[in-house]
C-alpha positions as CSV (number, residue, x, y, z in Angstrom):
1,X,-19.3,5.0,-1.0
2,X,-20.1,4.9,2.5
3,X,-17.5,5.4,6.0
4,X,-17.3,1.7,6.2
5,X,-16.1,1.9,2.6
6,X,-12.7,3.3,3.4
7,X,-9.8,2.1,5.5
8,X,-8.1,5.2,7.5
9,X,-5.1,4.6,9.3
10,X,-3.2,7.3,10.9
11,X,-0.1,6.9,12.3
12,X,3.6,8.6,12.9
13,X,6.7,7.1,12.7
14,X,10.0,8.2,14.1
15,X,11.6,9.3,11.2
16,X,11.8,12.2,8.8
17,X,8.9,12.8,6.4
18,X,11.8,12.2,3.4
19,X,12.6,8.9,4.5
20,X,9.2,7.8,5.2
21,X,8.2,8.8,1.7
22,X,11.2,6.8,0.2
23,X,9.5,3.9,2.0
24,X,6.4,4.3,0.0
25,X,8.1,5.4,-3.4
26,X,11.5,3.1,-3.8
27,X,10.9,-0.4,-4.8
28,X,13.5,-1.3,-2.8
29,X,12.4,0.0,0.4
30,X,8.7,-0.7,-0.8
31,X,9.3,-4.5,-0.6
32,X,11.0,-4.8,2.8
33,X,7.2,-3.7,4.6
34,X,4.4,-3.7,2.3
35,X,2.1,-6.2,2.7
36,X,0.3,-9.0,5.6
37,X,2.8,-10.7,7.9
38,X,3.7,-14.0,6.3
39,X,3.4,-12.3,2.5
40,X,6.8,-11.0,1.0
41,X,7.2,-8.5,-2.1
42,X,9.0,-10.4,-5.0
43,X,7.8,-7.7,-7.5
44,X,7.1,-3.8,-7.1
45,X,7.3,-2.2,-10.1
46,X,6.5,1.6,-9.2
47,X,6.8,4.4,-11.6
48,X,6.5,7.1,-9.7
49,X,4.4,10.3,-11.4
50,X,1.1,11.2,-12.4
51,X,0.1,8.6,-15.1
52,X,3.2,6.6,-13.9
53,X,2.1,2.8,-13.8
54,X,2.4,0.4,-10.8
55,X,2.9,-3.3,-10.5
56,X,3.1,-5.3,-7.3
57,X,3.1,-9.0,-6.3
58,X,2.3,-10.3,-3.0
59,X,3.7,-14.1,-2.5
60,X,2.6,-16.4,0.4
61,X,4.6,-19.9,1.2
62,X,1.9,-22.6,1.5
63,X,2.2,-26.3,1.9
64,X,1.1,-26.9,-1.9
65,X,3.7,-23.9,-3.0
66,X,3.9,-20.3,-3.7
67,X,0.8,-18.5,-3.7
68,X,1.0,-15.1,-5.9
69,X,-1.7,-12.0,-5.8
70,X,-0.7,-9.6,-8.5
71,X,-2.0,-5.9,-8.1
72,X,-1.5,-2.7,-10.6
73,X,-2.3,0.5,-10.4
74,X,-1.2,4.0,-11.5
75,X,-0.4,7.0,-9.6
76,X,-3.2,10.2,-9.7
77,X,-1.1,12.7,-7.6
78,X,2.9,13.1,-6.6
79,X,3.4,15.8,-4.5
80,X,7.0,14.6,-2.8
81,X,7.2,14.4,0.9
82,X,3.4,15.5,0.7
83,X,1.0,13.3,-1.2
84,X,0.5,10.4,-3.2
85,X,-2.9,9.2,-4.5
86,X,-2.6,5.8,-6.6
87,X,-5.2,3.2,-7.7
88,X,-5.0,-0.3,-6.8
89,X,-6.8,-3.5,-8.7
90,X,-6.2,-7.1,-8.4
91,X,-4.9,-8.2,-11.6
92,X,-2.9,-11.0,-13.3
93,X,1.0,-11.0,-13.7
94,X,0.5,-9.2,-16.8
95,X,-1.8,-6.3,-15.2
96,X,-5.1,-7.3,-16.3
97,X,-7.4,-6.2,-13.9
98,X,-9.6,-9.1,-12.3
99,X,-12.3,-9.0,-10.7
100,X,-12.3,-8.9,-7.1
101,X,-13.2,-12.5,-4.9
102,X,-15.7,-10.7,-2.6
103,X,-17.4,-9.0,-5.6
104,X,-16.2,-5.5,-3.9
105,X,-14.8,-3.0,-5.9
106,X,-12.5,-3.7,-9.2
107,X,-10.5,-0.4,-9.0
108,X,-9.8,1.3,-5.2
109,X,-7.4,4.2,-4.6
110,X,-5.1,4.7,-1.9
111,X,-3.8,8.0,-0.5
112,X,-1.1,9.0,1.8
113,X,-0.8,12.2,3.6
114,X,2.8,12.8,5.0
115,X,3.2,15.8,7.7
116,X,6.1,16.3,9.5
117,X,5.7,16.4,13.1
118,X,7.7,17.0,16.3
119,X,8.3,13.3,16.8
120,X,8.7,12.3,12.8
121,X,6.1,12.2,10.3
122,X,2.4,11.6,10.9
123,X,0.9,9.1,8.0
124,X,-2.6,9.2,7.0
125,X,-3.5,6.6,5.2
126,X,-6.7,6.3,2.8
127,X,-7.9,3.2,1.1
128,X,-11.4,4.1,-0.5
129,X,-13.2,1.1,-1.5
130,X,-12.2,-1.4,0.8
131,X,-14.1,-2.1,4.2
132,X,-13.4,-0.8,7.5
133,X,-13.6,-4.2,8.9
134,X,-12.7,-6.1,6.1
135,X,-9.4,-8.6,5.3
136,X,-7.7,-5.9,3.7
137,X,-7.8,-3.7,6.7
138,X,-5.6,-5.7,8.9
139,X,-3.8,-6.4,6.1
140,X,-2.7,-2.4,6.4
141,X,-2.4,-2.3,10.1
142,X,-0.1,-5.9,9.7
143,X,1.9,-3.5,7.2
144,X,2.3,-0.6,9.3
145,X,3.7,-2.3,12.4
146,X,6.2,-3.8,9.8
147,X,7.1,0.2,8.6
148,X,7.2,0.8,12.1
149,X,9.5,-1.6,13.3
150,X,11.8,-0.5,9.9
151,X,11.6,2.7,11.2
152,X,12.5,2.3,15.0
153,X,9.0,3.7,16.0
């Protein structure tokens, strides 16, 4: 994989590195940022541990109804308050990986790098195997200024 085959996002938030990591690993807290603007989180089924599986569903309102992208994935590497390294696929509600629309990669990972700073915790995020300049990277920034606004940064 190539630069442009990553999306990095680095960013801190005015919080402490506990809470921010509670953002990323409770469900609950998970579903009130992740995503686009305009998607919401109906499902995030995270098990949170090396092996530990992950199921989330991102749900759009459109004039001809609902419109649901499952993704699943399972976590490589919890170090709390530090890491966490998980893979994501598109999938079906059952967790059948599918096969991208852009013919990109089936499987990417994502990993997030807390450090706590002066200000609150610096974020860096990693998302091999989507393009820099693709979709799925505004999607993230989109995300991010939702954490952000959570957070009071």
């Amino acid at each position: 994989m190539t630069d442009r085959d990553a999306v990095v996002i680095e960013r801190v938030f005015a919080a402490p590195v506990e809470v921010v990591w509670s953002m990323w690993t409770d469900p609950s807290h998970f579903k009130e940022w992740y995503g686009p603007d305009g998607m919401s989180i109906p499902v995030a089924e995270m098990d949170v541990r090396p092996g530990g599986a992950r199921r989330i569903c991102m749900e759009m309102k459109t004039p001809d109804g609902p419109m649901k992208m499952w993704f699943t994935g399972e976590y490589r590497q919890v170090s709390e308050n530090v890491r966490l390294v998980y893979t994501e696929a598109m999938s079906d509600e059952a967790g059948n990986v599918s096969e991208p629309p852009s013919g990109g990669h089936a499987v990417t990972e994502v990993q997030v790098e807390l450090q706590s700073v002066e200000k609150g915790t610096r974020v860096i995020m990693t998302h091999v195997g989507i393009p820099s300049d693709s979709p799925g990277a505004a999607g993230w920034n989109m995300a991010f200024d939702k954490l952000a606004k959570l957070l009071g940064s």
